[in-house]
ZAKOL-938269 format. One line per field, with one value per residue (C-alpha): chain; x, y, z; residue in one letter; residue number from 1. Coordinates in nm, 3 decimals, decimal comma. Example, Ala and Ser with C-alpha at 12.3 -4.5 7.8 and 13.67 -1.06 7.14 Angstrom:
<nodes>
mol <- c(A  A) $
east <- c(1,230  1,367) $
north <- c(-0,450  -0,106) $
up <- c(0,780  0,714) $
type <- c(a  s) $
seq <- c(1  2) $
</nodes>
This chain:
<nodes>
mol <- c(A  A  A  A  A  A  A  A  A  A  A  A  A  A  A  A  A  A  A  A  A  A  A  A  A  A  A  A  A  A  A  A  A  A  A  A  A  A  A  A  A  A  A  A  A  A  A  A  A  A  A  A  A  A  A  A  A  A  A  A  A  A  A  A  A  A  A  A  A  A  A  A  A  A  A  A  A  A  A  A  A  A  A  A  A  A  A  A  A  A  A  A  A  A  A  A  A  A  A  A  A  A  A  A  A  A  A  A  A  A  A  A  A  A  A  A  A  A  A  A  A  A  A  A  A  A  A  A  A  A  A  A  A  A  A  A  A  A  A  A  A  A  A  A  A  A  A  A  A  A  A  A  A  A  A  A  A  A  A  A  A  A  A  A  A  A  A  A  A  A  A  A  A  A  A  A  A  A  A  A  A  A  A  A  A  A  A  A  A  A  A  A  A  A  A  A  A  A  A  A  A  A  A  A  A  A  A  A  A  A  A  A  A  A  A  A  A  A  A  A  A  A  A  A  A  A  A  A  A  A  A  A  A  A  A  A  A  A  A  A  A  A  A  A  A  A  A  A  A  A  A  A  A  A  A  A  A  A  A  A  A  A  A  A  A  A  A  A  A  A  A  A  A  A  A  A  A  A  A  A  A  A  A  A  A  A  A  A  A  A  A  A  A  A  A  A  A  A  A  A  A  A  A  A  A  A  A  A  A  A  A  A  A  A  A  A  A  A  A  A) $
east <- c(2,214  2,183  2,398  2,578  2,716  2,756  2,964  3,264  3,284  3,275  3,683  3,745  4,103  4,046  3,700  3,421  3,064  2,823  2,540  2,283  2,458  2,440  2,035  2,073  2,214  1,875  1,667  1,946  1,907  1,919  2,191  2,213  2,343  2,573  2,745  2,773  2,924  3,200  3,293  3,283  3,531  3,812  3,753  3,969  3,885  3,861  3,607  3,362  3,368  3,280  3,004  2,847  2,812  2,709  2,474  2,339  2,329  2,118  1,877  1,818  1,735  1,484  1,261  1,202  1,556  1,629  2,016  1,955  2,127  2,443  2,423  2,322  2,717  2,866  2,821  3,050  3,365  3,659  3,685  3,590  3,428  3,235  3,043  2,986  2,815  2,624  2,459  2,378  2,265  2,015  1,845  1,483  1,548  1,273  1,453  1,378  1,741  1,945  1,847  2,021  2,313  2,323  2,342  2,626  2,838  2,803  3,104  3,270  3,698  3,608  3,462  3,304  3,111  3,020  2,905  2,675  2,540  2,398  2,226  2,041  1,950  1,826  1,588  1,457  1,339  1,194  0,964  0,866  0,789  0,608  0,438  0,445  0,660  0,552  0,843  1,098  1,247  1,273  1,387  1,721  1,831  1,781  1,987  2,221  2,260  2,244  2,498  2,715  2,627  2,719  3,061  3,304  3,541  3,393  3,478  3,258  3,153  3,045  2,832  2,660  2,553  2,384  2,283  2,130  1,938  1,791  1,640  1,320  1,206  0,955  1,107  1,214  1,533  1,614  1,510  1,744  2,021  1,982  2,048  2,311  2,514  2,399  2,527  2,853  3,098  3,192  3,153  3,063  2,834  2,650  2,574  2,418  2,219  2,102  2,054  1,814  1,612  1,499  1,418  1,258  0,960  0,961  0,892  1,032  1,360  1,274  1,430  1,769  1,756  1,666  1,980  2,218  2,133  2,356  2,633  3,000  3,012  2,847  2,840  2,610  2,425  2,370  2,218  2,001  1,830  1,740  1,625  1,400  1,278  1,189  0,995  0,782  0,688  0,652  0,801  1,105  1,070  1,219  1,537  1,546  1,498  1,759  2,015  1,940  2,166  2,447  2,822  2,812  2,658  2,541  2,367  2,177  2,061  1,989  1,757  1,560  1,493  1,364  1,150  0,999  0,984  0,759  0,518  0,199  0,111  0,447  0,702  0,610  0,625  0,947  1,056  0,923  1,089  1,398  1,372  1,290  1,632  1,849  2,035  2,208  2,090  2,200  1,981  1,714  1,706  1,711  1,424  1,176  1,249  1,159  0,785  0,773  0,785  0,534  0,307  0,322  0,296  -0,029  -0,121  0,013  -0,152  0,076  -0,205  -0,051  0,068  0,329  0,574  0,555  0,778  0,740  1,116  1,198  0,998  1,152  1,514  1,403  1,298  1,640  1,844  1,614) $
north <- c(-4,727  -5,067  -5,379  -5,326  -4,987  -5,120  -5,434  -5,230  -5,001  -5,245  -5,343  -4,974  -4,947  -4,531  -4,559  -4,728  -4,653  -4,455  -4,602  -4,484  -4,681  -5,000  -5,022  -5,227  -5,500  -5,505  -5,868  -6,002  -6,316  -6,580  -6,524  -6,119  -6,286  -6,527  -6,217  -6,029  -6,379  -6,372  -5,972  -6,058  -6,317  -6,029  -5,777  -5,713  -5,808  -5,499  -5,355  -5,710  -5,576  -5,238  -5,352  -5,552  -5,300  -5,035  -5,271  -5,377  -5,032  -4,947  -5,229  -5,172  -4,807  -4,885  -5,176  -5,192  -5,328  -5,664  -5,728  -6,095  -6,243  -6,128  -6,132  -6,533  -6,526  -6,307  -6,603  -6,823  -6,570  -6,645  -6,371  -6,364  -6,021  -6,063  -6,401  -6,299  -5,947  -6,134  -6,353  -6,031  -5,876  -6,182  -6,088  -6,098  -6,309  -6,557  -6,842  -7,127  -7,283  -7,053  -7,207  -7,498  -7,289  -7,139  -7,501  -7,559  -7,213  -7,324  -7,517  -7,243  -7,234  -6,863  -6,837  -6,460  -6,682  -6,920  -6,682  -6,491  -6,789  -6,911  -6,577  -6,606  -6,953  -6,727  -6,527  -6,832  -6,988  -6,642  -6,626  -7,013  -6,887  -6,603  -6,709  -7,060  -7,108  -7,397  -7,566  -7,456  -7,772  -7,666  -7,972  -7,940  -7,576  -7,638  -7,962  -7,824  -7,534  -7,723  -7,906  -7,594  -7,546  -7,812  -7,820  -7,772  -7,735  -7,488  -7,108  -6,995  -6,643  -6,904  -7,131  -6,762  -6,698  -7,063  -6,995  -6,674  -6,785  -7,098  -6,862  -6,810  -7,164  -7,225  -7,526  -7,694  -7,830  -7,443  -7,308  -7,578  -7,455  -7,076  -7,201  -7,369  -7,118  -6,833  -7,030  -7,168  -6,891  -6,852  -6,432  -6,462  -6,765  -6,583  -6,255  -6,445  -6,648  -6,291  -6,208  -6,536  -6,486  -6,181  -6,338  -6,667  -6,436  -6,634  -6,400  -6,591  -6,441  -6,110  -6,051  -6,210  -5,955  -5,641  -5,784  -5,786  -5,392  -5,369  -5,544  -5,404  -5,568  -5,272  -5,518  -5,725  -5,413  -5,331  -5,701  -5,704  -5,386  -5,512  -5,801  -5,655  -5,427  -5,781  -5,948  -5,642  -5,636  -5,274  -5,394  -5,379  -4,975  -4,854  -4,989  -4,907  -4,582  -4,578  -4,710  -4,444  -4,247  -4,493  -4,384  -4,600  -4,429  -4,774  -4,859  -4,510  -4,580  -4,946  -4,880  -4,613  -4,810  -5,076  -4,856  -4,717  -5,117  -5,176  -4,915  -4,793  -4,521  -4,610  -4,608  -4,242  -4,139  -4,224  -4,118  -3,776  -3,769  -3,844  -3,583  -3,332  -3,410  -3,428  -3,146  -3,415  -3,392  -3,778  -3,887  -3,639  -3,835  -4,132  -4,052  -3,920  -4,236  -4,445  -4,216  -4,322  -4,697  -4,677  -4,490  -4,810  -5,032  -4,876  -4,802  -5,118  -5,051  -4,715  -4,490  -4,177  -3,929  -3,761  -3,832  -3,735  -3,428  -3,312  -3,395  -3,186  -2,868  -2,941  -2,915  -2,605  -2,449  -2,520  -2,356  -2,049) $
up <- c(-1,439  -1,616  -1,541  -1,873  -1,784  -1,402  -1,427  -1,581  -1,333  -1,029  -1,050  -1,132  -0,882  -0,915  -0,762  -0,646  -0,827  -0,605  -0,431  -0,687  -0,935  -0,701  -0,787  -1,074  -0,862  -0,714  -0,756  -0,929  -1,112  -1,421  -1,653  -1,484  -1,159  -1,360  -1,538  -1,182  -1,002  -1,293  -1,237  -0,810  -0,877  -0,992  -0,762  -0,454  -0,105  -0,023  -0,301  -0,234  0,136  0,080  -0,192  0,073  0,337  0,088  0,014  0,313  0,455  0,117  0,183  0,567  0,441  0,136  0,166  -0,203  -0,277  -0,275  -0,316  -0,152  -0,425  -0,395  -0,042  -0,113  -0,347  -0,067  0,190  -0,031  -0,011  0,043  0,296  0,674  0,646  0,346  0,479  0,788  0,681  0,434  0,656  0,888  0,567  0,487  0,812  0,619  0,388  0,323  0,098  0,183  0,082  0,357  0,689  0,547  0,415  0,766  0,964  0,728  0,853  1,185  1,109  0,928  0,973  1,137  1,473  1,308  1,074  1,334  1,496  1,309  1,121  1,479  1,567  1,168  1,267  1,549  1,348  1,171  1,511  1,584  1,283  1,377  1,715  1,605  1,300  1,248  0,913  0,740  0,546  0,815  0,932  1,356  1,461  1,259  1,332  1,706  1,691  1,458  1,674  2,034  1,906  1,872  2,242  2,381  2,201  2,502  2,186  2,052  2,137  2,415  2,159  1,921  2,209  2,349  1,992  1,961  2,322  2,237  1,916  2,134  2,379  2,191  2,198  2,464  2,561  2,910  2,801  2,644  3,015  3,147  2,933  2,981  3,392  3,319  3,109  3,393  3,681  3,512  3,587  3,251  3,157  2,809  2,860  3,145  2,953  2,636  2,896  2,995  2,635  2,596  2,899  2,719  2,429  2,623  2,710  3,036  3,356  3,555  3,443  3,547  3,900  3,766  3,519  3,687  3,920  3,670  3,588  3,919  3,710  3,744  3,408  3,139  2,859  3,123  3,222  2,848  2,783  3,111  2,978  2,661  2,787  2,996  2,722  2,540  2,833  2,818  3,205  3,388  3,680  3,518  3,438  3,804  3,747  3,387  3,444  3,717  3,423  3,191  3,427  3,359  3,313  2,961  2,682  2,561  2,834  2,895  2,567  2,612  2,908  2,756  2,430  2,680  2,861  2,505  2,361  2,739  2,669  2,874  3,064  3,343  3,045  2,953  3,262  3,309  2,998  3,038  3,396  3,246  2,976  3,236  3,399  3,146  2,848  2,683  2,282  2,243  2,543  2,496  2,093  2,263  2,492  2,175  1,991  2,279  2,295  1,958  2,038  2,370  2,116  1,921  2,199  2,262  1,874  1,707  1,365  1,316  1,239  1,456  1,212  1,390  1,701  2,062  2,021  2,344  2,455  2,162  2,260  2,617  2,472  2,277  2,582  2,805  2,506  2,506) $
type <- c(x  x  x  x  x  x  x  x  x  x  x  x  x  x  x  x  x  x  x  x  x  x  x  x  x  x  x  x  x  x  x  x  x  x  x  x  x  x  x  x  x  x  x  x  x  x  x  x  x  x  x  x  x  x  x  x  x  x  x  x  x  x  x  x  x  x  x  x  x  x  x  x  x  x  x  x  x  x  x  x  x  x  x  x  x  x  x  x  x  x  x  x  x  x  x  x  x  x  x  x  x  x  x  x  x  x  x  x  x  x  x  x  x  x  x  x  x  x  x  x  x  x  x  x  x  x  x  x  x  x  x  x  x  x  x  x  x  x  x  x  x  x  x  x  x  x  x  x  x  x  x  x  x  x  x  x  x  x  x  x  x  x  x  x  x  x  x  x  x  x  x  x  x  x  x  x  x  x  x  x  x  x  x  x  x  x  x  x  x  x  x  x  x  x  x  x  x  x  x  x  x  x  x  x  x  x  x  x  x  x  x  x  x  x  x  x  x  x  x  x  x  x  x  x  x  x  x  x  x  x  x  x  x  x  x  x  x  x  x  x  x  x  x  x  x  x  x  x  x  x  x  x  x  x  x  x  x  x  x  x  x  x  x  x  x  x  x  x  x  x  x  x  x  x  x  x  x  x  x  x  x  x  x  x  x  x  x  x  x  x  x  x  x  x  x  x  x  x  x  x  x  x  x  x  x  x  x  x  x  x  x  x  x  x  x  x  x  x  x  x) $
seq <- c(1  2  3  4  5  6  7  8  9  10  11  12  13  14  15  16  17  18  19  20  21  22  23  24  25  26  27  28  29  30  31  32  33  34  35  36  37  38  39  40  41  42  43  44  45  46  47  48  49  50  51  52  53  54  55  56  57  58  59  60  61  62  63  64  65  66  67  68  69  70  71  72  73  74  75  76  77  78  79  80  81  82  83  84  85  86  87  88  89  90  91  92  93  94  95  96  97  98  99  100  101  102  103  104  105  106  107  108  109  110  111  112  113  114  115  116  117  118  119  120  121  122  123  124  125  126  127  128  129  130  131  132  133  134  135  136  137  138  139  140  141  142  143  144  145  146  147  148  149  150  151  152  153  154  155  156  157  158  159  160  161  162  163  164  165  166  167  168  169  170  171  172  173  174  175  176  177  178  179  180  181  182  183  184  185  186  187  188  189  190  191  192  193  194  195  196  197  198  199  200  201  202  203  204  205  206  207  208  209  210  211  212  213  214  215  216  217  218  219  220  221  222  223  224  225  226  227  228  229  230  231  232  233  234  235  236  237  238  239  240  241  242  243  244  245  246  247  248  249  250  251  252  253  254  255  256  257  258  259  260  261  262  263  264  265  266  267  268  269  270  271  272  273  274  275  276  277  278  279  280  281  282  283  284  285  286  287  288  289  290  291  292  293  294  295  296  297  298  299  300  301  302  303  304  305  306  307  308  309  310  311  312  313  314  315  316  317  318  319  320) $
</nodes>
């Protein structure tokens, strides 16, 4: 469908035009995007909110479209909703004008906003970490966003999120920090300090980690697991294993994604041990997607054609 036949339909109150018809929106831009801003601008809250998350669910399923520039409007909305699942939406964005953009939603009027704009300053210090970025200016996202931190003001969601995106820098005064929030007594501050010794890649975090998987607390059992899914260390696979036999459904899942992201030889053997013990269909899913991440570990260039569909034939076998 073109834009012309598109932009008519968009404030239809009856109904809302089907995905398929949402590809023209696709790479969006000149006087195209200028026509689109002035239909936005009508619609209901409701129909820019839905348009987003059609949107975003479209993109996360089909590399090849690019609906970053309406996400780029959507983080000027006048609604909550619509900014904050725009910045989630930008997620891989690459423009160079939305760190900045970001920095300036960290002082959002709604904590939601604040909130997610700290953990997509997040990804931006990940790429850094990983790949170098030139052009990204470092030193201002981490002040901007230790400055969030440090706000005793400032909601303690909105200080774990700028806590959390932090924890990738391989710095002293991040380690320092991480400490600080762990052993402050504050519940929400201590479970994103969790959440950033994963992604600090420092092993030194590990046995506070595998402790908290003995958490009353499931939302800190949930983060501990990932976490030690993201430091990557096999020690870690004993008690990950032991925590895909958690009560919480999250958490089961969360620990077996871990012991798939850790890979090697150890990780399938637990997996497969777990499979073997288990009738479950969501944990026996679970299980074959995590093979399918230890077979990247150990392939990293993808050139497997198939999955490990041995949990699978297992299953099969129990309902004959």
């Amino acid at each position: 469908m073109s834009l012309e036949t598109l932009l008519p339909q968009l404030d239809n109150p009856e109904q809302a035009p089907p995905a398929s018809d949402l590809t023209a929106l696709t790479r969006l831009g000149g006087t195209d995007r200028e026509r689109f801003l002035a239909v936005w601008r009508t619609l209901s809250v409701q129909r820019r909110r839905d348009i987003i998350d059609l949107l975003a669910d479209m993109a996360e399923d089909n590399v090849e479209l690019d609906f970053d520039n309406v996400f780029l409007i959507g983080l000027l909305d006048d609604d909550v909703q619509v900014r904050a699942q725009s910045i989630k939406a930008l997620w891989e964005s690459d423009d160079r004008d939305l760190p900045g953009v970001l920095i300036r939603l960290l002082r959002d009027p709604e904590a939601l906003v604040r909130a997610e704009a700290a953990l997509g300053l997040g990804r931006f210090l990940l790429r850094a970490e990983l790949e170098g970025k030139r052009g990204l200016d470092v030193p201002a996202i981490e002040q901007a966003l230790r400055s969030i931190l440090l706000d005793e003001s400032e909601l303690t969601d909105v200080r774990g999120r700028a806590l959390e995106a932090l924890g990738i820098r391989s710095e002293d005064w991040v380690r320092d920090e991480i400490e600080r929030a762990y052993t402050g007594g504050d519940r929400r501050m201590m479970i994103s300090a969790v959440h950033a010794m994963g992604r600090n890649a420092d092993t030194a975090w590990l046995a506070t980690i595998i402790a908290e998987m003995e958490s009353d607390d499931a939302e800190m059992r949930f983060e501990a697991a990932t976490a030690a899914g993201a430091l990557g260390d096999e020690t870690a696979i004993p008690a990950l294993a032991g925590l895909a036999a958690d009560d919480d459904a999250e958490v089961q899942e969360a620990a077996i994604a871990a012991i798939g992201e850790i890979g090697g030889p150890a990780a399938r053997s637990a997996l497969h041990a777990i499979a073997e013990d288990e009738t479950d269909e969501r944990v026996l899913g679970a299980v074959t997607d995590a093979l399918s991440d230890a077979d990247f570990v150990e392939d990293p260039l993808g050139f497997k054609m198939h999955l490990d569909r041995s949990v699978a034939d297992d299953a099969d076998e129990d309902e004959e």
